[in-house]
Structure formats: C-alpha cells, structure tokens
N, C-alpha and C positions, 0 to 999 in steps of 0.2 A: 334256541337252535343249537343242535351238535355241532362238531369242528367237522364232521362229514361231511354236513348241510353246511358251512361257508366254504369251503373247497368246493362246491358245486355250486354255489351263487353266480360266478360268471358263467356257467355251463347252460348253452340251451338244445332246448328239445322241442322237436316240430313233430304233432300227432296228427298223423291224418287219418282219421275214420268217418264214415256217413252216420254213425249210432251216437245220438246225443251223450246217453248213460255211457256209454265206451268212453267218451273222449273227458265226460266228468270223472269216470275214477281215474283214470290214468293220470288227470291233471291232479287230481284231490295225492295220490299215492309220489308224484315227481316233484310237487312244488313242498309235500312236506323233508324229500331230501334234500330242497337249496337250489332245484334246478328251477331256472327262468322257463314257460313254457308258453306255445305257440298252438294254435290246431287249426287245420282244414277240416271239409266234411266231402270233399273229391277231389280225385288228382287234380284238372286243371289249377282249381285252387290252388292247391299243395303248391305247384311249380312254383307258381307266380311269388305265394308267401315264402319260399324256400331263396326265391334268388333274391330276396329284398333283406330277409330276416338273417339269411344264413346263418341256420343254426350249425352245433358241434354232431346233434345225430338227430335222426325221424325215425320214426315210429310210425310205420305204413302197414293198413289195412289192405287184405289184397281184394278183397270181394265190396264193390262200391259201384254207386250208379256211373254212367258214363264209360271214363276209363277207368279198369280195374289198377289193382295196386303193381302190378308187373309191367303194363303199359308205363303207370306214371314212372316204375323205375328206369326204367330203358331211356326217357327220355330225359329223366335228369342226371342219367349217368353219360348221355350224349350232348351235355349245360358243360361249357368249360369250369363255371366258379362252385358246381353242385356236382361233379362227379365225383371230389374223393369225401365227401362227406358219409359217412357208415350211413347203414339202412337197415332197420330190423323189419323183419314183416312180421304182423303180429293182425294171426287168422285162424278160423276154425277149421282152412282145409289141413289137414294133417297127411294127406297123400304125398308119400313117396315123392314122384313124379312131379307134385306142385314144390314140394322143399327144394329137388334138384333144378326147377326151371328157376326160382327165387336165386340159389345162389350164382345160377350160370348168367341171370342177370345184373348180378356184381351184389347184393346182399352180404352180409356180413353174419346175419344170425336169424332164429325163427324161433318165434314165438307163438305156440298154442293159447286158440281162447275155450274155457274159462282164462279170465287174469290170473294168475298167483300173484299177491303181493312180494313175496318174496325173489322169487321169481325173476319179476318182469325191474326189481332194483338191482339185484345181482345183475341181468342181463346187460342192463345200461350204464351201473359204474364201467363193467366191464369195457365196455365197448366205447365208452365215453372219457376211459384213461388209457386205453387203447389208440389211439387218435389222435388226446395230448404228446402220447411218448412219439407217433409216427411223426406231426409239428414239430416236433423239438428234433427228433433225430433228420427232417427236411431241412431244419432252421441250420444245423450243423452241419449237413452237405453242402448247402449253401455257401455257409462259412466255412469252409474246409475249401469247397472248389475254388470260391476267391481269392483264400490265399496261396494255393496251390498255382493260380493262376499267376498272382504277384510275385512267387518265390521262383516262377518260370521267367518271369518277366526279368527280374531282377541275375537271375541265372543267366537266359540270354544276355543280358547286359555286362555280365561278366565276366563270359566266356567268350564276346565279342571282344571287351579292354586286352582281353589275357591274349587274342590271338593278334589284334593290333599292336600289344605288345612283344610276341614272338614277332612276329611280322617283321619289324624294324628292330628288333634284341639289338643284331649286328653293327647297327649305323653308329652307336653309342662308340663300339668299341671302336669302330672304324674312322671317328671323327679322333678318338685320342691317338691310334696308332698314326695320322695322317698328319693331326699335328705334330709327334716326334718324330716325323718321318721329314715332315717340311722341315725341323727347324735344323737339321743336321746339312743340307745345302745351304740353307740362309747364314746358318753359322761360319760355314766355311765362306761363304760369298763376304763375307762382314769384316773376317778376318783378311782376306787376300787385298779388299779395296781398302782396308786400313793399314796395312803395310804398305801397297802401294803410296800413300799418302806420304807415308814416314818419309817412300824412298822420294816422291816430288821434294818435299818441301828440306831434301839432302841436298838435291840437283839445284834449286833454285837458292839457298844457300849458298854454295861453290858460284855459283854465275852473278850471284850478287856482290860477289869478294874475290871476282873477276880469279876463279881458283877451278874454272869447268877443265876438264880434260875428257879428250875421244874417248878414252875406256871406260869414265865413269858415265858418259852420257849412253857409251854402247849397250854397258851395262842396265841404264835404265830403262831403255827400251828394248832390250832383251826382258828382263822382268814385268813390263808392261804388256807384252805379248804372253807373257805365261801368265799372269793374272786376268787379262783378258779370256783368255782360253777359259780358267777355271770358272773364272763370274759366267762365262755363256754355259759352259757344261750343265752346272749346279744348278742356275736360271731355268735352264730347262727341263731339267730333271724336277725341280721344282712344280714348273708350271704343267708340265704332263703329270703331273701327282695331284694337283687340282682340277685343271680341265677332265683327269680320269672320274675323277671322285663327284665333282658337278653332275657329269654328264650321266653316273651310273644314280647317285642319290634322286636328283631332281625326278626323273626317271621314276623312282621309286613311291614318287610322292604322287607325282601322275598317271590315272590310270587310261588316260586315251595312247589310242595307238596311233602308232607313228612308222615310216620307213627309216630304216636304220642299215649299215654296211655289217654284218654279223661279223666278219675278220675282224674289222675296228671296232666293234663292240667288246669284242673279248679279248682282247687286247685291254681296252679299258677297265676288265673284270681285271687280268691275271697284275693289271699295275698295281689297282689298289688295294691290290691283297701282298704286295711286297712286303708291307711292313710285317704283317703278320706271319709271313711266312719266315721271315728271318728270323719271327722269334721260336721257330720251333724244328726239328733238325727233319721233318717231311718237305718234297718238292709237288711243287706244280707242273706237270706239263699241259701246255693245249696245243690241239692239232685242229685245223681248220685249214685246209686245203685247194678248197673251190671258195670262189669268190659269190658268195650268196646273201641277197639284200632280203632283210623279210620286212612283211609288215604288221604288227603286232603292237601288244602291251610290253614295252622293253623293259618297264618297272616290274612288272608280275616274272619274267624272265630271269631278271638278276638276282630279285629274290628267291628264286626259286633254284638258280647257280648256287649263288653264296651259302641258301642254308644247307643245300647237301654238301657241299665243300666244308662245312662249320662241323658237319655231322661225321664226315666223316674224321675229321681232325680232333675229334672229342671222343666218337666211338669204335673208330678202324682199328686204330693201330695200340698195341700193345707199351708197355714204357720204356725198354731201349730200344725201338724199334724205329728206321729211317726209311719212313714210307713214300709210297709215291702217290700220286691222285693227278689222273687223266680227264682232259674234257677233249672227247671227239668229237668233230661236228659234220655228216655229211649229207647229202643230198640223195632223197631218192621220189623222183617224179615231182609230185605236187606236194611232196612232204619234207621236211626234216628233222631230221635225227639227232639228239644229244646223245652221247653217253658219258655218265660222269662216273668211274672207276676207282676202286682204291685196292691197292694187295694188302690189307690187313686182314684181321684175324675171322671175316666173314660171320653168316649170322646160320643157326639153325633152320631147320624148317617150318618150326615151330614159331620163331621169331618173327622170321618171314610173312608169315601168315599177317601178325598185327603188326608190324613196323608204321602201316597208315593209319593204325585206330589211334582215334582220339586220347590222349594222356597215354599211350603206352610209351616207357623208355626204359632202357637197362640200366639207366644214371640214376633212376629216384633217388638215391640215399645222397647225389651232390646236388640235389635241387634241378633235375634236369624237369623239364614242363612237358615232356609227351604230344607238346603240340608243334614241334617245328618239321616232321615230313607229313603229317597232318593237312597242316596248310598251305605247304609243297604238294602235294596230291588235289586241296584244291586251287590253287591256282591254277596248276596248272589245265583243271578239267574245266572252271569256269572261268577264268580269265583270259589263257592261250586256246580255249576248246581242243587239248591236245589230252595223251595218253599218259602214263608213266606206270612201270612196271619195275619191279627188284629181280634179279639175278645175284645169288650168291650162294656160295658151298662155304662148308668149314673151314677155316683156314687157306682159304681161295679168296678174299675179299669179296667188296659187295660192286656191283656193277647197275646203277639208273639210269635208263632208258628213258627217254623223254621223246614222244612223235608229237610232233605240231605240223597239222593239217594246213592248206591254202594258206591264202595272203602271202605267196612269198611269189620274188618276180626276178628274173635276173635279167 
C-alpha cells in the first residue's frame, strides 16, 4: 500500500447506489486508495447508515427507487450530526437544471456516470482533504474563541483590580497625610502635658520644703490654664481629623445608602483634605449655602469629590501657578447640583470630547491610569443615578457639573 493509501486508511466513504455493479467498482477503485467503505442501495438506508457510520463524505446516486438521491440529501442536510458532511452526487443526469438543484441542495460536487477512475479519485481526495482542513480550521475557532474568551475573562478581571484600585488610589495617600497630620497635635499635646509635669512636680517640691509662695503657685495655675487650652485645641483638632476621615473612608467602603447632612458632609471632605492641601500652594474653597440632607451612596459621592479634586491638582494648574478649586453645592427642586471648578489652564475641545473614555489621560508618560474620571462618570451614572458633564475653554479652567436626582428631603 502507498503512503496515499495510509493517509486515507482512517477516511471513510458512504456509496449509496441501487446498482449492485456501481457500488462494486466504486468500492473495488476507493478501498484500493486506503479508504474504509460503507454502501446503501436507497436513500432511507443511506440515512440510517450515515448517522451510525458517520462517514468523512458520500457518494450519492440521484436516480434510486423510493427516494431519489435529492430527497435523501435535503434530509440529511436537515440531521444535525450529517449536515456538514460533503456529498458528491454521482449520476447519469447531466442536465443543467438537475447539477444546479444538486448544489442548491447543499452538494459539494458532481459526478457523471460512466465512472472515470481517475476521475471519481481525484474528486474524493479532493473533497475528502477538503473537509479535513474545514475540521481543523473549526477545531481552531474553537480553540481561538476559548481563549479569546478566557483572555476576556481574565481582561475583565483586570480591569475590574485596576479600577478597584483607582477607586481607592487616594485612601493610601490619605491615611499617610492623616497620620502626619494627627501626629503634629499629639506632638504638641505631649509636649505641653510634659512640661506641665516639670512645672507640678516644681510646686510640689516648694510645698514639700515648706518654700511655696503666691506667685509661684499663681504662676502655676496661670500655666495650667494655658496648657489646658492647648491639650483641648489640639484634642480636637485631632479628633475632627479622625472622626472626618472615619466618617468619609468607612463611607467609601460601603455601598448602601444612607441620609446624610450634605453641609457636614463636606465639611468632613474639605478637613481631610488639609493635610494635602498644605502641601501644595492651591486653595480649597466650598460653598454650600442651604441646608440640604440627601439620601444616597455618600461613599460613591466622596469618591467621586475627591477624584476630581485629585485631577484637578495633578492636571489644572500649571507649575508656579496658585490655584483655586471650588465645590458649589445647590438646590434646584428635586435635584442637586455640584459643581466642582478649577481656573487652571483648561482643556481643548478635543480633550473634552474623551476626558470620560476609558485610559485616556494627558499624564501617560508619569504613569497616570486614564481611569480616574472614568469611573467618576461611573459612579456617578450607576451608583448616584446622577449626570455629569465638563465645561471648559482654554485657559478658563475646567468646570464638573454633577446632577443627582431624587432621594433628597429637607
């Protein structure tokens, strides 16, 4: 046997003809190239043999008792496990008419009888590696769309990390600026109640060695009131730089809504953004004017303050420039209003356009991630069910509008 003839030993081929002598030479001329064969003598057969055997191609007569070879193909091209299997017709009609109803019934090729030997083996390698390469190239979409599938999957997966991680970028820095921000009242509180110490255990000295006099005791409780003042100042300045920081983080982490005082919400923003503000020569202003309680996601909120406030202090303002960044907040009907403002050096029209697509930013070359008004845009559309819109000109700074619908009650 040739190497033709074992390259076609797993190949089978299903003949269906009603002509004893037809289905002998076919079978005498296909098993001496290596092909495995099968034969009907009428369609119903064929079907039946076809969905058990399922060969690689058939070899369908069309003129046979019963149903002819056009019937049986219609019906095994309407067989889920027999429709992509090729089909040659292989018949004496040679009309036009009959070739085109053959191929319009999903045929692959036709075959006139007499047989050619040559012929009818050129026809069926053809059509028999034909078949193989459509298998392999199905096996490859296959495998292409699977992993296309897992590379989406895995994609999702990290561009959800990457936006959980914009999400909360800020808290990182926000938890170091808070601890140097606390430890600068503690410090002071440390040192005033350890001097006071000094000065008791002076007083109580003197009164031990019976050595006290009015002025030095005046004196100690003149210093005892000013060190008291300071420890309460600091104490407090302290503790409204945690309770701010609590109330906005914890906030952050939860995403149920809750009724909140919006004045003493932002309040709570512009505390714990002191420290950071002092490191940079821009100012904060906020204006909140009416007294409006909402009810909302106050975590989706702050996130959604802080990163524009972050954005703008990274992309407004130019280098010796001492900028300002406004948050106004006001009331109109069933709605309210943010607008979060900066006068720096504003953005094109061009800009403007993608400012909310996903990864764009003007910072790439400092590592900036294109995802923080991103996912400021969505929060705000699925967490607050609110709007947000950019206003900006050239050198006019940029101006975000934020409307957030219902839940609010006063």
């Amino acid at each position: 046997m040739n190497n033709k003839a074992n390259e076609n030993q797993s190949k089978k081929i299903l003949i269906v003809d009603d002509k004893q002598e037809n289905l002998e030479l076919l079978t005498q001329i296909l098993e001496a190239e290596g092909y495995e064969v099968a034969f009907a003598l009428d369609g119903e057969k064929a079907i039946q043999v076809a969905t058990i055997y399922l060969p690689d191609l058939i070899l369908l007569d069309v003129m046979m008792p019963g149903i002819d070879g056009f019937e049986t193909c219609r019906r095994m091209k309407s067989l889920h496990d027999l429709k992509e299997i090729p089909i040659i017709f292989v018949t004496g009609k040679a009309n036009i008419n009959d070739v085109v109803e053959g191929f319009n019934l999903g045929a692959v090729d036709y075959v006139t009888k007499p047989i050619r030997h040559e012929e009818i083996i050129a026809r069926v390698a053809t059509h028999v590696q034909l078949q193989s390469l459509i298998l392999v190239r199905d096996d490859l979409i296959a495998q292409l769309r699977e992993q296309n599938l897992e590379l989406e999957k895995m994609g999702r997966l990290k561009n959800e990390q990457l936006e959980k991680s914009e999400k909360f970028s800020h808290l990182g820095e926000m938890v170091g600026e808070l601890t140097h921000e606390v430890s600068t009242p503690l410090g002071i509180i440390n040192t005033a109640v350890t001097s006071l110490m000094d000065q008791k255990s002076s007083i109580e000295k003197n009164l031990n060695e019976q050595k006290m006099t009015k002025s030095s005791l005046d004196n100690f409780l003149d210093v005892s009131g000013e060190t008291f003042d300071i420890v309460l100042s600091n104490l407090r300045h302290a503790i409204h730089l945690v309770n701010s920081f609590r109330q906005i983080v914890v906030g952050e982490f939860n995403q149920s809504q809750s009724n909140f005082d919006l004045r003493l919400y932002l309040e709570d923003i512009e505390h714990i953004l002191i420290p950071k503000m002092k490191r940079c020569p821009h100012r904060l202003q906020v204006e909140c004017n009416e007294q409006i309680f909402m009810f909302a996601e106050s975590g989706a909120l702050s996130q959604v303050l802080l990163n524009i406030i972050n954005n703008a202090l990274i992309h407004a303002f130019s280098k010796n420039d001492k900028g300002l960044i406004e948050i106004k907040v006001k009331k109109s009907k069933a709605k309210v209003i943010f607008e979060v403002s900066d006068n720096g050096v504003g953005l094109s029209e061009e800009k403007q356009n993608q400012i909310f697509e996903k990864y764009f930013t003007t910072k790439q070359e400092e590592g900036g991630s294109g995802l923080g008004l991103y996912i400021v845009k969505k929060l705000v559309e699925q967490n607050l069910a609110g709007e947000i819109k950019l206003i900006s000109k050239l050198g006019k700074g940029c101006c975000f509008q934020i409307t957030l619908p219902n839940g609010i009650y006063t």
